[in-house]
C-alpha angles and dihedrals in degrees: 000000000000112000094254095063087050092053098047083049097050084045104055087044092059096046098048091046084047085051092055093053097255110145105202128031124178141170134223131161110263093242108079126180126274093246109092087038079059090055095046094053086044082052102048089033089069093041103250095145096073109191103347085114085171092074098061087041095055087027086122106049089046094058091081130358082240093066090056089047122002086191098067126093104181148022122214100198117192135184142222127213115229091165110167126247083223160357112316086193095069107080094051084084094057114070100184087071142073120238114213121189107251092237090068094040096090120028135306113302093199087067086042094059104029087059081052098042090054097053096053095039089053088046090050092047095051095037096048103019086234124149111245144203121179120196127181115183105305097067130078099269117116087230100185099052085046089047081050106048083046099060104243088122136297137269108272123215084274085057090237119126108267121198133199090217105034102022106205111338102089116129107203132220129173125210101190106194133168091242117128101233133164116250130230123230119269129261115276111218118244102183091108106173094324106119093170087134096055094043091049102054105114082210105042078241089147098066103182135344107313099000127113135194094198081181088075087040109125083205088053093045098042095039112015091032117099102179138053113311108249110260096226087071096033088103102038083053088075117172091332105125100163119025134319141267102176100104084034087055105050101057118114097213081074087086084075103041124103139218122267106253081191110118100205102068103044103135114266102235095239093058094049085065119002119184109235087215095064084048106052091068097049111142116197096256089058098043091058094048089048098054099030110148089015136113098243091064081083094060089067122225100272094054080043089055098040092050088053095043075059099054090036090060087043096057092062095222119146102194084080092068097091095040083054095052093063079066099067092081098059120128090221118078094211091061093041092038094049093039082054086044097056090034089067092060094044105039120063114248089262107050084044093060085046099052086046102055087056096049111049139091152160087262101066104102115236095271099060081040100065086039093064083054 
């Protein structure tokens, strides 16, 4: 195919995906090289992945966009803006209230893309007669190698997709299509010597330019994560219920960045600062109202909990202590064992033995029991 028919191609495919309110397109060849695959298998090999199981299962399929789909020639990737309307950092001063990653502070942006995804793809598919499969995060596709070979930015020292135009705030989605199309170059990295990101982690998650321990994340702990936090991380945690921006946050390429004009995810106000007093009480029927639409539906109401009991400790506050102790009775030990966790820090040694001959029993399973110390 001549260059000019690429091109008229490529064209059509960007304005359509800018019409549809998509930021950022790109385009890369379908066959990628081996070496992110490689860091993938080093990373699931020692064990950095904790429990996201679904990334060793999938660990072959997500080595080249080939192996998911032998058929396809290209990849169009294309980004979404979820730039903040100020500063994330913010909240993490104030410890009555809940951060929430701004990611997760408007509604879901998988349903966002995916809307989005459809309508191009089905576009693509009538105008050039070209099979079509369109992916955002939870599929097998190694997203931010593929952003970054198509030139929508390059992998910063955190790992995330940095982007000179949109610093850290770009969702991602992938259409693969058989459709023959021209790449772009690749994204050229602009990191130079600044290491901001790595300094800033509260959890030294970030272990070396470009390497991750998702196992000290507090996104992974607060969100992936099924079982008790580990309580070497509990305080470092802070007020952050749901993910973390600090290493988002940091990066100098931000002062260039823009705020989302998507509707959609325009932050709900009672995710911006949620007071953790209106949180601790949440039955399930109420969780489910609140977040509704959001992201942190899928944490379920017993991790959400768990994560607030652990900002609640960490405030310091002692007027919570009564509001804890109508946790004791829950039937899951990730909401009892992190209640008895915060009540340490806010309850005198005394009042705290006390509580705890009450409140124990041969019933509590060994978890709750090492919690009560």
């Amino acid at each position: 195919m001549n260059q000019i028919a690429q091109d008229k191609k490529r064209s059509l495919i960007r304005n359509w995906s800018i019409s549809l309110g998509f930021d950022a397109v790109g385009f890369t060849s379908a066959t990628q090289p081996s070496e992110p695959g490689e860091r993938l298998k080093e990373f699931l090999k020692n064990g950095l992945h904790g429990d996201m199981g679904w990334l060793e299962t999938n660990a072959e399929k997500r080595k080249s966009p080939n192996a998911l789909w032998p058929e396809a020639k290209s990849i169009i990737v294309l980004g979404l803006n979820y730039g903040p309307n100020r500063d994330p950092m913010e909240i993490l001063s104030m410890p009555n209230y809940g951060a929430i990653s701004v990611y997760a502070s408007g509604k879901d942006y998988h349903d966002i893309i995916k809307k989005k995804l459809r309508v191009l793809a089905r576009k693509i598919h009538a105008k050039f007669e070209a099979e079509v499969k369109l992916f955002v995060d939870t599929a097998p596709v190694m997203e931010k190698p593929l952003a970054e070979a198509a030139g929508i930015g390059w992998q910063g020292k955190h790992t995330n997709i940095v982007s000179r135009k949109y610093g850290s705030w770009l969702f991602l989605g992938e259409i693969l299509t058989t459709l023959d199309l021209s790449p772009d170059e690749p994204g050229s990295n602009h990191c130079g010597s600044c290491e901001r990101c790595i300094n800033i982690c509260p959890t030294d998650a970030i272990t070396g330019p470009y390497r991750l321990d998702a196992r000290r994340c507090i996104s992974y702990l607060t969100i992936e994560h099924k079982g008790p936090i580990p309580e070497e991380f509990r305080t470092a945690v802070g007020n952050r219920i749901f993910g973390c921006d600090d290493c988002l946050s940091i990066c100098p390429w931000n002062r260039f960045a823009r705020h989302t004009t998507t509707e959609e995810l325009l932050p709900h106000i009672e995710k911006i600062w949620p007071h953790l007093d209106d949180l601790i009480l949440l039955n399930e029927e109420e969780f489910r109202e609140i977040f509704s639409g959001s992201p942190i539906k899928r944490l379920g109401r017993d991790r959400f909990l768990r994560n607030v009991a652990i900002a609640i400790g960490n405030s310091k506050n002692p007027s919570y202590v009564e509001k804890l102790k109508t946790l004791l009775p829950e039937k899951s030990p990730l909401v009892r064992g992190a209640a008895i966790w915060a009540l340490k820090y806010l309850l005198s040694k005394e009042d705290f033995t006390s509580l705890r001959a009450k409140h124990i029993t041969h019933e509590q399973d060994s978890y709750v029991l090492s919690e009560w110390g």
